[in-house]
C-alpha positions as CSV (number, residue, x, y, z in Angstrom):
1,X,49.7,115.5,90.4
2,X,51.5,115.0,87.4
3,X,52.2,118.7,86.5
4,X,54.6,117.9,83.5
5,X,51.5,116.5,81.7
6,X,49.3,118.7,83.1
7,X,51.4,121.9,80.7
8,X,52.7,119.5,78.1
9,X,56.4,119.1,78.3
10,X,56.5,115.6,79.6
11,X,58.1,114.3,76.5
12,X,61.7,116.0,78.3
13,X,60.8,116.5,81.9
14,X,58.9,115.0,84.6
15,X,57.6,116.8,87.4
16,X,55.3,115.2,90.3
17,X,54.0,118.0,93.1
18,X,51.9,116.6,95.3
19,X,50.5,116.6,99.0
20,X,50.5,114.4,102.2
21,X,48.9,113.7,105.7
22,X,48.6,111.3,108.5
23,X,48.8,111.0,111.9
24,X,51.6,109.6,114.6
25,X,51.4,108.5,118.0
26,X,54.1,107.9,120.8
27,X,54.3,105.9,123.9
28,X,57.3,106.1,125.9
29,X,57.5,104.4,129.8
30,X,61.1,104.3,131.9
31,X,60.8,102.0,134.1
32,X,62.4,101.1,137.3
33,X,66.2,102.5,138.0
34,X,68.0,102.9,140.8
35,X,66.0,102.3,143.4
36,X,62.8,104.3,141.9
37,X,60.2,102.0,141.4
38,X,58.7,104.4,137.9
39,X,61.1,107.1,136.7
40,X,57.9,108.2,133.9
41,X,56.7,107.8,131.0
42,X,54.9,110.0,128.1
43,X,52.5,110.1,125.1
44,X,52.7,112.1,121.9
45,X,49.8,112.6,119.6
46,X,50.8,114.5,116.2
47,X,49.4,115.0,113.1
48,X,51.5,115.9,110.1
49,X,51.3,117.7,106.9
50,X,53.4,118.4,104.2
51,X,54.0,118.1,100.1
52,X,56.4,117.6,98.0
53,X,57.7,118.7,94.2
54,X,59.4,116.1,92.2
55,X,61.7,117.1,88.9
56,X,62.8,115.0,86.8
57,X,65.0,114.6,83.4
58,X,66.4,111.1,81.9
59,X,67.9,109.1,85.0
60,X,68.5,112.2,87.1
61,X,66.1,114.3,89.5
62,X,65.4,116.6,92.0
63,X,63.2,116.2,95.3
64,X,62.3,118.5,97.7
65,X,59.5,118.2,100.5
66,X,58.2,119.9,103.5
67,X,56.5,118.6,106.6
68,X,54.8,120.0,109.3
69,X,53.6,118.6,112.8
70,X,51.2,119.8,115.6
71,X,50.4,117.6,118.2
72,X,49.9,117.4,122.2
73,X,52.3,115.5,124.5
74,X,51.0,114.1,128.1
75,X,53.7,113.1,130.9
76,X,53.8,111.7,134.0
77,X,56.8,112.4,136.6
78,X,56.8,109.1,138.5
79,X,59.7,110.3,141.2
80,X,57.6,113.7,141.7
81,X,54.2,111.5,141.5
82,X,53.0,114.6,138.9
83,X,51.1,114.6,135.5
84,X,51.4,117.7,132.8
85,X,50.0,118.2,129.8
86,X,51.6,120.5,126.7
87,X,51.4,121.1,123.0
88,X,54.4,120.3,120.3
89,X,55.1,121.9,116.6
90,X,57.8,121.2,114.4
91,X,58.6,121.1,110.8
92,X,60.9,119.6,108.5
93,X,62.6,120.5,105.0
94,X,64.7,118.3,102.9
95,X,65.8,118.3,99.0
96,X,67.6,116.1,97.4
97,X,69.7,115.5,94.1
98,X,70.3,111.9,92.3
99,X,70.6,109.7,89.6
100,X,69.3,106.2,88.9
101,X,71.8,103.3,87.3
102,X,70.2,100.7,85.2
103,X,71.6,97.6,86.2
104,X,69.0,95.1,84.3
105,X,66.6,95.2,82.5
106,X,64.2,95.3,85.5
107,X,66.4,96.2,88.3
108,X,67.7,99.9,89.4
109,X,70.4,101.2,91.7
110,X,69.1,104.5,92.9
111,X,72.1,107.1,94.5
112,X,70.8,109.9,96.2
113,X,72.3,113.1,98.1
114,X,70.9,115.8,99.8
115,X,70.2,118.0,103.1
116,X,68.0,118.0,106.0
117,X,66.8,120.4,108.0
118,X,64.4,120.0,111.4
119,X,62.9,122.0,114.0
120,X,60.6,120.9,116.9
121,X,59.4,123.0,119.9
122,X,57.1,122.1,123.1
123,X,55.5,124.9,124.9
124,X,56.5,125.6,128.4
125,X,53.9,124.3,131.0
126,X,53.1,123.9,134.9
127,X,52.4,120.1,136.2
128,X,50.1,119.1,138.8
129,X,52.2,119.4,141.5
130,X,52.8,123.3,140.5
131,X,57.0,122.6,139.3
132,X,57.5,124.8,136.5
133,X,58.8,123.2,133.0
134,X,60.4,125.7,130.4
135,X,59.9,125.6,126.5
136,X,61.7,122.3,124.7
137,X,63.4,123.1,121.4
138,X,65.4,120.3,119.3
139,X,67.4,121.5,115.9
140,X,69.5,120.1,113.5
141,X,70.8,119.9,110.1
142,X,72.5,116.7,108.3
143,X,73.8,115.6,104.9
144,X,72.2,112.8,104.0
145,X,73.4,110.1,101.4
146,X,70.6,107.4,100.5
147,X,71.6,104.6,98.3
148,X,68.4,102.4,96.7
149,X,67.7,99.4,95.1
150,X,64.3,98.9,93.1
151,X,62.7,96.6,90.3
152,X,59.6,97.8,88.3
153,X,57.9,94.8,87.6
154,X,54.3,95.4,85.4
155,X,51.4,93.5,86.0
156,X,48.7,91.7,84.2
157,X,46.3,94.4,84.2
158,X,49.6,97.2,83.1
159,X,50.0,99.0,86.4
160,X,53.4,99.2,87.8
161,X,54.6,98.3,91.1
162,X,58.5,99.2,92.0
163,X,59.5,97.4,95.3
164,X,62.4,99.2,96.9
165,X,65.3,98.8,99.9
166,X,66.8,102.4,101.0
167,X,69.6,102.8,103.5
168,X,70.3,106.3,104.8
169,X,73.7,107.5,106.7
170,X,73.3,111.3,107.8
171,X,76.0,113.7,109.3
């Protein structure tokens, strides 16, 4: 959604808000180790939701998004020889600051900064074979830097298409 249109002060700013969805799936198997023939494996089914305000001004912006997940994860202890079943939830917040370097008349070097912040939970649960399994909770925060490189090449019918290589180095 192009808000900066939308109330008429896109001839100084830009601003983008918009919204996103989709769906993720996991399947993790350990194999033999140490004289266990299946240590386990798991699935994770997740969907995810989020959106996302974009500001910008010249060759210098703002981003910040916002995620969320909810899904179901099934595991199987192969040592034990038990199953168990539980739900996940998480979210995610990030916003970043850059600024974007012409470097011709085509191509764009893209620096951007920010931080990151993430939560996930699993909800404590009972396997088959009756063992007891606590709540799960991973958390953490980075700075992130992302440098980018892009070209905007226009096509024969006037839309735009930008193709773009990102690295990303977090702490």
């Amino acid at each position: 959604f192009n808000a900066a249109k939308h109330f008429q002060f896109d001839n100084e700013y830009g601003l983008n808000i918009g919204v996103f969805a989709g769906y993720a799936s996991t399947d993790v198997n350990l194999g033999a180790f140490r004289g266990f023939d299946a240590i386990g494996e798991g699935t994770n089914k997740a969907g995810l939701f989020g959106g996302y305000a974009l500001f910008r001004k010249d060759y210098n912006y703002a981003l910040v998004s916002a995620s969320g997940f909810i899904g179901g994860s099934d595991v199987t202890n192969g040592v034990l020889g038990t199953t168990g079943s539980y739900d996940t939830k998480g979210y995610a917040v990030t916003a970043s600051v850059g600024h974007i370097f012409k470097l011709g008349e085509r191509t764009r070097f893209d620096l951007r900064g920010g931080l990151l912040g993430v939560s996930f939970r699993g909800d404590p649960y009972k396997d088959s074979g009756g063992n007891e399994f606590g709540k799960s909770k991973l958390s953490f925060g980075a700075i992130k830097l992302e440098p980018g490189i892009y070209g905007d090449y226009t096509l024969s019918n006037g839309m735009v298409i930008s193709p773009y290589a990102r690295g990303e180095l977090q702490q």
